[in-house]
N, C-alpha and C positions, 0 to 999 in steps of 0.2 A: 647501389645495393652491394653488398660486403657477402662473395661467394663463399662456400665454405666445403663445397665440391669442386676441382678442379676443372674446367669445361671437357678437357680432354678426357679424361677419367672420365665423368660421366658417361659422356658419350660412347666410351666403348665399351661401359658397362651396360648401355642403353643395346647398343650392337651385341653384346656378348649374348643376354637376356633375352633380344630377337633372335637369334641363331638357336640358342638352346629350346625355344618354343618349338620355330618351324623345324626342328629333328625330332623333337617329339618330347626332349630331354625335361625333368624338374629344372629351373635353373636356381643355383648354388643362391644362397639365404642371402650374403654379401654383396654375390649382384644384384641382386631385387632392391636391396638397401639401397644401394648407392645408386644407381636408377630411378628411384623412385625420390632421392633426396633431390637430383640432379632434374629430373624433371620439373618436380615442385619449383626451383630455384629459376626455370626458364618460364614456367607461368608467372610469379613474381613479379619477373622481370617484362615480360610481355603485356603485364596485364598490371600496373602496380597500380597499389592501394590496399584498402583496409576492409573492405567491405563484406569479403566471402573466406570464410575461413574454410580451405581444402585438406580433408584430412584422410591420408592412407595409414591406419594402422596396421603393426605396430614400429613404421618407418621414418614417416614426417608428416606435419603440418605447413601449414605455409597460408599466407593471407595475403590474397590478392584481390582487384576490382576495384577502382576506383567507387566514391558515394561515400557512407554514411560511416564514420569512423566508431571499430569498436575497442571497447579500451579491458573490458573485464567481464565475465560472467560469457554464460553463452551468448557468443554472435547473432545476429538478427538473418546472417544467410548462412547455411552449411553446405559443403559437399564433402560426404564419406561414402569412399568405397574401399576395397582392399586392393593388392599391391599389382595384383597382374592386368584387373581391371580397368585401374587406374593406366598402367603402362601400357597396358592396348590402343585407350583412349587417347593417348601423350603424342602416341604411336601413327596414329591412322586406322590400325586396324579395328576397333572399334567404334561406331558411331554413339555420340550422345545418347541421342533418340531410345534405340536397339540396347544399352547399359540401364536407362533408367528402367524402360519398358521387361527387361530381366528382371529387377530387384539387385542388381550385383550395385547400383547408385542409388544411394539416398540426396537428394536434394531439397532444399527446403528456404524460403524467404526472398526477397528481392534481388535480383542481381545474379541467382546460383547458376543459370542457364551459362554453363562455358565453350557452349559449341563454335561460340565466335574464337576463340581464342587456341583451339584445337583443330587438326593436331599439331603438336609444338613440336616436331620435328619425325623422319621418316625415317626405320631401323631397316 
């Protein structure tokens, strides 16, 4: 897989993003981006395949899970949520279960369940 986030960078944008939460802070529009591009890239990678198309608007998509390969048109699984959600989930601090049961996740089709694969790293 051809990164296009530096791991490094990420990550301490992923740290930056925690820190700015737990003070209480907005975190800055660029961190959330590249956080959120950077996570995407480590589910990817953790999880590869074609199967579940994961999309945080309006930061990144990314398609991971092994199974049913999609090629055009809407995928046969989704997950959208938005950016901080997403990052809590990435994170630990949010449980699957407790995002979907919010409304802050929509999931939808075979395979979208990602709690196996969560969280993909601890800020």
């Amino acid at each position: 897989m051809r990164r296009r986030i530096d791991p490094v960078t990420g990550a301490r944008a992923v740290r930056q993003w925690a820190a700015d939460v737990d003070a209480g802070a907005r975190p800055q529009r660029a961190t959330a981006a590249t956080a959120v591009r950077y996570t995407l890239e480590e589910l990817a990678a953790c999880a590869p395949g074609r199967a579940v198309e994961v999309r945080v608007p309006p930061f990144g998509v990314t398609q991971a899970v092994a199974g049913t390969v999609h090629r055009r048109g809407t995928p046969p699984s989704v997950v959208e949520t938005d950016a901080a959600t997403w990052l809590a989930l990435a994170t630990g601090r949010l449980e699957w279960e407790d995002a979907l049961a919010s409304g802050a996740l929509h999931a939808s089709g075979e395979r979208c369940d990602l709690s196996a694969y969560l969280p993909l790293l601890r800020a």
